[in-house]
VEXPADO-419540 format. One record per residue (C-alpha): residue in three letters; chain; x, y, z. Coordinates in steps of 0.1 Angstrom, whole numbers, plus 5000, padded with zeros to 4 digits. Layout:
// residues N
> ALA A X Y Z;
...
END
This chain:
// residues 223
> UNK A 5061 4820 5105;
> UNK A 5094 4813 5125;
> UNK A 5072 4813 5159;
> UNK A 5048 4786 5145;
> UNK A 5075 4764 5132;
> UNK A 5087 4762 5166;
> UNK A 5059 4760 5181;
> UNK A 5052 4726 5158;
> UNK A 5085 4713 5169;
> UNK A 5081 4721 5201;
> UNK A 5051 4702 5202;
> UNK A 5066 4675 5185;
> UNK A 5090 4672 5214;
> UNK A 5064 4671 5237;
> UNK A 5046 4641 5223;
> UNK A 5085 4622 5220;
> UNK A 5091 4629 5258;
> UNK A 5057 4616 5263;
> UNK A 5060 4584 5246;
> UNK A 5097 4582 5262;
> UNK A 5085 4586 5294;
> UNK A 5059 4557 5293;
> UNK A 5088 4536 5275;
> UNK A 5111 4541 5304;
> UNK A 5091 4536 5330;
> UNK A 5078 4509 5318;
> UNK A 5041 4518 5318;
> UNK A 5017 4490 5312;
> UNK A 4984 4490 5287;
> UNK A 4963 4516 5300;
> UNK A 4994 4540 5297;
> UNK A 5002 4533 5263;
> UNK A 4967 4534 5250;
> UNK A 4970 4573 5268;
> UNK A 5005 4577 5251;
> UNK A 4991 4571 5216;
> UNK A 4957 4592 5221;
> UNK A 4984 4621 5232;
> UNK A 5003 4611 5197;
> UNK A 4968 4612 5178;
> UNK A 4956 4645 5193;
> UNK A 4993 4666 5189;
> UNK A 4992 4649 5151;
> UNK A 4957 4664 5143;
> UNK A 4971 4698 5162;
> UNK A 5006 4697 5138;
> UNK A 4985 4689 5106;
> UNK A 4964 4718 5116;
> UNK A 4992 4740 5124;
> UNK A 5005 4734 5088;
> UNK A 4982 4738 5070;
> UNK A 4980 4777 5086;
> UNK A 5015 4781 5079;
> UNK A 5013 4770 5041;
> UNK A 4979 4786 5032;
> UNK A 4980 4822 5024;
> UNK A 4958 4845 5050;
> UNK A 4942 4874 5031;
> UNK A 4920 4904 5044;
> UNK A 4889 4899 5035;
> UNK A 4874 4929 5016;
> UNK A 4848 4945 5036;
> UNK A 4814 4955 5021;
> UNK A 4806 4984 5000;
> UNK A 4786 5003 4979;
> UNK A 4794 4995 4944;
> UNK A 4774 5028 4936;
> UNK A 4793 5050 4962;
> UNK A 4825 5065 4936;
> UNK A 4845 5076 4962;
> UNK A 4847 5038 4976;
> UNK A 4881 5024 4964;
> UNK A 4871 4995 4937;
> UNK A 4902 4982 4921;
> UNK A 4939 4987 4932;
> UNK A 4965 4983 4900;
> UNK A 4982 4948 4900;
> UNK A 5019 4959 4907;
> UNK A 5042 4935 4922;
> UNK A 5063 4948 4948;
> UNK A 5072 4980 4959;
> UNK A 5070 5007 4934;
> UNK A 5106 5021 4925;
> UNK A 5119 5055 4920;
> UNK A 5109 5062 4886;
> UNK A 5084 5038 4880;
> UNK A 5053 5045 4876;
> UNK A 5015 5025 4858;
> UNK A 4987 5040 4840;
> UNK A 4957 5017 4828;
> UNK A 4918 5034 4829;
> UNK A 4909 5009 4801;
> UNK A 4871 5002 4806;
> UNK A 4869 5026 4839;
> UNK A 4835 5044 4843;
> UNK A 4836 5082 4843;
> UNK A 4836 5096 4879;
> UNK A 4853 5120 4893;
> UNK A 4890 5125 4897;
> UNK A 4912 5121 4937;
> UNK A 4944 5115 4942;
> UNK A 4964 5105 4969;
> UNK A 4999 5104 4983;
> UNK A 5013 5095 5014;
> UNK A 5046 5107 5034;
> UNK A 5056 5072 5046;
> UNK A 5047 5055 5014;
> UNK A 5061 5083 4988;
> UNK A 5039 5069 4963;
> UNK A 5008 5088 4945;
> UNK A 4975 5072 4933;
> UNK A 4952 5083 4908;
> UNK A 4916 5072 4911;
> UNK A 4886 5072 4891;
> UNK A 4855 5069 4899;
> UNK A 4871 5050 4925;
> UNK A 4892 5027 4902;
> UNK A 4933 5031 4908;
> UNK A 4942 5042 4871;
> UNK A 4977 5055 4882;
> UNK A 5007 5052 4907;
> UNK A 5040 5060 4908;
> UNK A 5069 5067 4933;
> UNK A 5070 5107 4939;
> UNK A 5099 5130 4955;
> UNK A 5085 5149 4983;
> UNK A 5100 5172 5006;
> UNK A 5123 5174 5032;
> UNK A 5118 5183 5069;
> UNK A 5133 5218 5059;
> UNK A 5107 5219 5030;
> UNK A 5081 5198 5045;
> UNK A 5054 5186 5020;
> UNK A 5017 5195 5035;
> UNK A 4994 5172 5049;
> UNK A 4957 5179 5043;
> UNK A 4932 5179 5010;
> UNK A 4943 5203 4984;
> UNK A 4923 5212 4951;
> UNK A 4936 5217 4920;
> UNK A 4942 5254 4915;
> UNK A 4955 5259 4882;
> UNK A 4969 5239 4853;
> UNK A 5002 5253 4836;
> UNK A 5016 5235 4807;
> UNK A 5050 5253 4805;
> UNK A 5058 5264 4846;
> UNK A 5090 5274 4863;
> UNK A 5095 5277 4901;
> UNK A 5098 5315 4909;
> UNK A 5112 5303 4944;
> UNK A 5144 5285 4933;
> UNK A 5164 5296 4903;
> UNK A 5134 5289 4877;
> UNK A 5140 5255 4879;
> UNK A 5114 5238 4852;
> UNK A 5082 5224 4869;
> UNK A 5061 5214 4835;
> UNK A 5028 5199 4834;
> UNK A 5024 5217 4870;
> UNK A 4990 5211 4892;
> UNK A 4989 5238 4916;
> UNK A 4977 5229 4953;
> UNK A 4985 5258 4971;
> UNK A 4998 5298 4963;
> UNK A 5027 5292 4983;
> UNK A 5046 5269 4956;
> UNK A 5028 5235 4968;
> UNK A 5021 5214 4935;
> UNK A 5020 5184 4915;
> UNK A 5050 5186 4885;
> UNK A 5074 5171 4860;
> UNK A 5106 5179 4855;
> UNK A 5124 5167 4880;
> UNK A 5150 5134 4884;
> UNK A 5134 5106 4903;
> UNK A 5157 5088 4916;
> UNK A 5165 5077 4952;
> UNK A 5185 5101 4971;
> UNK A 5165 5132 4957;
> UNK A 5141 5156 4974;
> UNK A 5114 5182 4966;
> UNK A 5111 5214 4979;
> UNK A 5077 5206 4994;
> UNK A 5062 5199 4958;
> UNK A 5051 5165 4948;
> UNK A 5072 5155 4919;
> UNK A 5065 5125 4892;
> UNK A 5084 5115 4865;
> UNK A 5073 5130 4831;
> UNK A 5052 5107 4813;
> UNK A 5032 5103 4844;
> UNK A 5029 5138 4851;
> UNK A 5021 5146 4811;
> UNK A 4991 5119 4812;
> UNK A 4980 5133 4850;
> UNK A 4978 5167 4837;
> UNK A 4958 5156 4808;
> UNK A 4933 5135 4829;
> UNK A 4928 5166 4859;
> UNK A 4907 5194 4859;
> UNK A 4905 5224 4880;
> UNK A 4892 5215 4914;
> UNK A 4901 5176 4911;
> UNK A 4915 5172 4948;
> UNK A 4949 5157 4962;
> UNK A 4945 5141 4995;
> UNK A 4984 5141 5012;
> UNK A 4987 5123 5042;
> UNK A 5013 5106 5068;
> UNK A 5012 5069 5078;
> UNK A 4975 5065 5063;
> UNK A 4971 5031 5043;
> UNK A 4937 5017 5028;
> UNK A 4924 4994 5001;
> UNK A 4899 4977 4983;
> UNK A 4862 4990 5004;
> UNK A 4880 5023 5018;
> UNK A 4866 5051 5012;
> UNK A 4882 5080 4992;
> UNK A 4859 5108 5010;
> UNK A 4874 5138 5024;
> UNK A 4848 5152 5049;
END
């Protein structure tokens, strides 16, 4: 927006040098007449200009099939980045479908979708690059209620989703805060990882990746 501001002033400047320029050297009719068609045209160009600058430019959302329920349908309405801690839940009035989630390494935040309908997000700890968390597609495993870690000092991991035998999984229990880490797992505060656990099922997959973004009319398919 900076650029196009000056690029409207500097335009502006152009058409006073121009009409200078015919003042001071005393141009007759047929100069003036040009002056003030140079005045009308940079106008029309400014007005334009302005009016890009002040309207909001949105993506348009590229065509789907409204059948297809691995197509992403709805996004949650959050405002702003999603804070450590935070997290939203609302599957009001979504269709049954089946279950994927997501998480990325550069965004730290996890989505739950139905049927292709966001129904959850939240900020998530993940790992470090001494306990990297995975990229790939990981299915549910297992579902344990009440799970400790039998890697590091027991440390409580409830409502657990396991991803992988090697300790890779989806878990309360942890402080989400900034400044925190995982040891590879995906952690979520509590009441986000009690409703997840509720709403999964054995073979529901989590789709972890690194720099990947989408939206409304991406598609949620692994393969």
């Amino acid at each position: 927006m900076t650029m196009l501001i000056k690029w409207i002033a500097g335009v502006l400047a152009a058409v006073l040098l121009a009409v200078g320029g015919v003042a001071l050297m005393g141009g007759g009719t047929e100069a003036q007449e040009a002056a003030r068609g140079i005045v009308a045209d940079s106008e029309a160009a400014m007005d334009d200009a302005v009016t890009f600058v002040t309207n909001e430019v949105a993506q348009d959302t590229p065509a789907y099939d409204p059948d297809d329920p691995f197509v992403i349908k709805r996004v949650l309405p959050i405002e702003g980045p999603i804070r450590y801690g935070e997290w939203h839940w609302d599957d009001e009035g979504v269709p049954d479908g089946p279950l994927v989630m997501t998480v990325d390494l550069q965004a730290r935040v996890i989505s739950v979708f139905r049927n292709g309908y966001e129904i959850g997000a939240a900020a998530a700890l993940l790992g470090t690059p001494e306990h990297p968390t995975p990229t790939g597609t990981f299915p549910i495993l297992t579902k344990e209620r009440y799970n400790t870690s039998s890697l590091y000092n027991d440390a409580p991991m409830p409502w657990t989703l396991r991803l992988t035998w090697d300790g890779i999984a989806i878990h309360g229990g942890s402080t989400v805060e900034n400044g925190y880490a995982s040891h590879g797992c995906i952690a979520v505060p509590d009441e986000f990882a009690s409703r997840l656990f509720d709403e999964a099922e054995i073979g529901d997959v989590m789709i972890i990746t690194d720099g990947v973004m989408t939206g409304v009319g991406g598609s949620l398919r692994t393969e």
